[in-house]
N, C-alpha and C positions, 0 to 999 in steps of 0.2 A: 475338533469337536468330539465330546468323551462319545456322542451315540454314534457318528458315526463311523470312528474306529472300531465300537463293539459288535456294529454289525458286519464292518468287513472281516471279523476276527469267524465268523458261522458257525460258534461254538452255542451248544447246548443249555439252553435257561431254565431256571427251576425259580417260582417264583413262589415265597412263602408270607402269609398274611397272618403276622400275633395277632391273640387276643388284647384285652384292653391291658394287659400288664406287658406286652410287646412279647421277643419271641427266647425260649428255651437258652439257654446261654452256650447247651452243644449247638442249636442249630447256628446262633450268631457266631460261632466260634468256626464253622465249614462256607461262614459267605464270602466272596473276595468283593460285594458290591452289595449296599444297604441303603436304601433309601427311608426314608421319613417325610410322609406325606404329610400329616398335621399332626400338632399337640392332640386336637381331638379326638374320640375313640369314633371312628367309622363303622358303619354297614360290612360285613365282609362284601355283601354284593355291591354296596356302592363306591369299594373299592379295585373289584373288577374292572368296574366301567373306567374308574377316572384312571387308573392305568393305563388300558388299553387305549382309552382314546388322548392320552398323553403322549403315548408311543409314535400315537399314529400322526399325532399333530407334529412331532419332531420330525417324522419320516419325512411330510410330506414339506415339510422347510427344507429340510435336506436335497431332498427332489424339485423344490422348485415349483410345487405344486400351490394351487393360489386357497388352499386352506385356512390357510393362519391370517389372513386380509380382511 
């Protein structure tokens, strides 16, 4: 499972949110890991959320936690 190799890995995350034309072509040019949430142009804050509570829904599969049920 790609999350949680990268959490055994406890390397340092920088997470960076384009605007609606998506992001700088240096900065996609420095990521080794890029996701694409939706075609549509999001909230930045309400892509805060649906990240972090993405994260946190795989964690707790991971862990066996009864979350995702």
């Amino acid at each position: 499972m790609a999350l949680q190799s990268w959490l055994g890995q406890r390397q340092d995350v920088a997470r960076c949110i384009g605007g609606p034309e998506g992001l700088a072509a240096a900065c996609v040019a420095t990521n080794h890991e890029q996701w694409s949430l939706s075609r549509l142009t999001l909230a930045h804050s309400l892509v805060r959320v649906l990240v972090a509570e993405q994260l946190y829904r795989a964690w707790s599969i991971i862990e066996g936690r009864p979350y995702h049920r």
